[in-house]
mmCIF file of the N, C-alpha and C atoms, coordinates in Angstrom:
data_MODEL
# 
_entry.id   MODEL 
# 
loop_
_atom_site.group_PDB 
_atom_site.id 
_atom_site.type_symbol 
_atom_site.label_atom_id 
_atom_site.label_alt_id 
_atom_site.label_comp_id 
_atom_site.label_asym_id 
_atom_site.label_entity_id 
_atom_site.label_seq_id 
_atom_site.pdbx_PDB_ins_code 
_atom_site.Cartn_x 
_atom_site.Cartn_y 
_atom_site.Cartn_z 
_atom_site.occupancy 
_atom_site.B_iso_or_equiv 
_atom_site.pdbx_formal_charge 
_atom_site.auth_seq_id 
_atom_site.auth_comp_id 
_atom_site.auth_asym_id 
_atom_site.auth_atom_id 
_atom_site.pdbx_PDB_model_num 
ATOM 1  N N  . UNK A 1 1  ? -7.587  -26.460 -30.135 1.00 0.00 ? 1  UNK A N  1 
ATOM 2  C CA . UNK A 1 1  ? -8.618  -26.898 -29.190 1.00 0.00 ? 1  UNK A CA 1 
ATOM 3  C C  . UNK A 1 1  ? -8.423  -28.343 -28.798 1.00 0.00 ? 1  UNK A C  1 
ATOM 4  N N  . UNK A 1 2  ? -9.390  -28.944 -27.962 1.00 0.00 ? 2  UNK A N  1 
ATOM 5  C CA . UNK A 1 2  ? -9.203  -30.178 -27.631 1.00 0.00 ? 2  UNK A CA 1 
ATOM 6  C C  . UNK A 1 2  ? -9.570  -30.957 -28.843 1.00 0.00 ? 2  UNK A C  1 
ATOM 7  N N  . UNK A 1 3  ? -8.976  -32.554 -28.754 1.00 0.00 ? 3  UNK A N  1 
ATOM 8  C CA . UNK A 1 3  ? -9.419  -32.935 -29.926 1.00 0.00 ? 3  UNK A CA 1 
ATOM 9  C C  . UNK A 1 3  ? -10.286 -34.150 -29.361 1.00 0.00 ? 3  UNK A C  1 
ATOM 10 N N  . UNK A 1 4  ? -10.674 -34.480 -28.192 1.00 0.00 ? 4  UNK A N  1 
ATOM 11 C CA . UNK A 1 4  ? -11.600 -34.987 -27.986 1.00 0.00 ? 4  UNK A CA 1 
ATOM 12 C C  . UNK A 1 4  ? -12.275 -34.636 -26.502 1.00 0.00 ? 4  UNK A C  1 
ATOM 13 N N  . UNK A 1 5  ? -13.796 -35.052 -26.227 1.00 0.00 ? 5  UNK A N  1 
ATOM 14 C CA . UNK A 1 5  ? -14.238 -34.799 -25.348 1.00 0.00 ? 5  UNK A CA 1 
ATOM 15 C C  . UNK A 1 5  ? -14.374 -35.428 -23.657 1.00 0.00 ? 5  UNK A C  1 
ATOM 16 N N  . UNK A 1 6  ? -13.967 -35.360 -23.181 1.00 0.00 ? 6  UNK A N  1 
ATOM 17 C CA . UNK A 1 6  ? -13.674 -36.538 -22.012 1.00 0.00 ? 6  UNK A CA 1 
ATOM 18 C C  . UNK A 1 6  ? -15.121 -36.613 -21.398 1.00 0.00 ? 6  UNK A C  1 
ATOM 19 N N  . UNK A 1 7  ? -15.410 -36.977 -20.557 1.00 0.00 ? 7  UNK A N  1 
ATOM 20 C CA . UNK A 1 7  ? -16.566 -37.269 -19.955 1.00 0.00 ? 7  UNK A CA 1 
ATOM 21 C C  . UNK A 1 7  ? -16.044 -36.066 -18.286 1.00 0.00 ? 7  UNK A C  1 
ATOM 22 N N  . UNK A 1 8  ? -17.500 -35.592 -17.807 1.00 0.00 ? 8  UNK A N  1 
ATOM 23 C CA . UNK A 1 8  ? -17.599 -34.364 -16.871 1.00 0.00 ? 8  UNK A CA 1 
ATOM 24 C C  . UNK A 1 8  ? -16.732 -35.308 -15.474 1.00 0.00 ? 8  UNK A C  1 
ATOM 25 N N  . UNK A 1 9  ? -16.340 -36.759 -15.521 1.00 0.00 ? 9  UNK A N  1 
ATOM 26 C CA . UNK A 1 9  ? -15.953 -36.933 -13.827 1.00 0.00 ? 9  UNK A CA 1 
ATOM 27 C C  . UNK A 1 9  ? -14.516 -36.591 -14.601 1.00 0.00 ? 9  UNK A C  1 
ATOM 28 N N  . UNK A 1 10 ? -14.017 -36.606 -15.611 1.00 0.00 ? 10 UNK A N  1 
ATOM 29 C CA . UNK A 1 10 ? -12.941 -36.208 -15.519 1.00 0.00 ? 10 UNK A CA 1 
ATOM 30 C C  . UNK A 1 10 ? -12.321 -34.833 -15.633 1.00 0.00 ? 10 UNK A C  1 
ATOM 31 N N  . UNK A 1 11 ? -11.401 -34.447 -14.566 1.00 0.00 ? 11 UNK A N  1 
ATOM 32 C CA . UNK A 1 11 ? -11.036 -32.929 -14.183 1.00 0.00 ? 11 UNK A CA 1 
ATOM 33 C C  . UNK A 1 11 ? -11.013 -32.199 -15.103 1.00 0.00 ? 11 UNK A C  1 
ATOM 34 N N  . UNK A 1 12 ? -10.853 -30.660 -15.084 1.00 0.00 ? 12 UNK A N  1 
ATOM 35 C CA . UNK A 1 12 ? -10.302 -30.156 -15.770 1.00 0.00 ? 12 UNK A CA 1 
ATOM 36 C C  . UNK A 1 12 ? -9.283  -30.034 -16.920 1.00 0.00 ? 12 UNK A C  1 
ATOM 37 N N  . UNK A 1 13 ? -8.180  -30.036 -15.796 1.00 0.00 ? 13 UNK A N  1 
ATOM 38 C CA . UNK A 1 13 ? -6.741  -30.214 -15.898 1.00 0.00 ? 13 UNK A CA 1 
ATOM 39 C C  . UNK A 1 13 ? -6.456  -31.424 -16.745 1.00 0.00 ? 13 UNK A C  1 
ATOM 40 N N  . UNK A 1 14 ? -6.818  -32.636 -16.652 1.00 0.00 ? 14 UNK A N  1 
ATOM 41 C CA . UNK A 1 14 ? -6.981  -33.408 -17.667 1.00 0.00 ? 14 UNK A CA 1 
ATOM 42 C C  . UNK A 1 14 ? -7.057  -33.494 -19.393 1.00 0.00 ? 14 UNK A C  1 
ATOM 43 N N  . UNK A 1 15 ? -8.689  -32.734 -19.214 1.00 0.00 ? 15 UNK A N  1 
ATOM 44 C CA . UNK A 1 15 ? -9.022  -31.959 -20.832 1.00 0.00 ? 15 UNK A CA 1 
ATOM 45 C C  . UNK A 1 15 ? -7.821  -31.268 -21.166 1.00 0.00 ? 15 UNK A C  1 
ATOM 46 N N  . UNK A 1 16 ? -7.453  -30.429 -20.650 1.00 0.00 ? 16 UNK A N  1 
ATOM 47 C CA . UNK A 1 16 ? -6.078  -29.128 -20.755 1.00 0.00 ? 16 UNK A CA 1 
ATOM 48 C C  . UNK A 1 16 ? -4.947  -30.049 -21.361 1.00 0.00 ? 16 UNK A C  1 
ATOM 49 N N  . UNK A 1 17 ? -4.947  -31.029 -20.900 1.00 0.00 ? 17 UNK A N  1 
ATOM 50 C CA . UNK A 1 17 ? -3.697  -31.530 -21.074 1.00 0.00 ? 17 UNK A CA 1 
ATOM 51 C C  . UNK A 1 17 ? -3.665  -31.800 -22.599 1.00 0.00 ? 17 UNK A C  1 
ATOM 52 N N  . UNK A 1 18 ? -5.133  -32.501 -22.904 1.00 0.00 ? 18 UNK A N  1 
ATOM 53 C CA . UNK A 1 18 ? -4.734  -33.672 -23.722 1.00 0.00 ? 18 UNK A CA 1 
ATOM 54 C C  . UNK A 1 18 ? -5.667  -32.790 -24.865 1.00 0.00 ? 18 UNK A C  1 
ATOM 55 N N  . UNK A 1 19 ? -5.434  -31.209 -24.620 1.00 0.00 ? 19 UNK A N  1 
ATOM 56 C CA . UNK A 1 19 ? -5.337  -30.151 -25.623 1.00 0.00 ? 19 UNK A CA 1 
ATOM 57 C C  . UNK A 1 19 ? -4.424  -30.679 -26.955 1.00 0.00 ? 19 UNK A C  1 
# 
């Protein structure tokens, strides 16, 4: 899973990444 939570303005694809 992700190991941290980004904040909602940042994309998707972003979170995914930094899976």
């Amino acid at each position: 899973g992700v190991e941290f939570m980004p904040p909602r303005d940042i994309p998707f694809d972003v979170k995914n990444i930094c899976k």
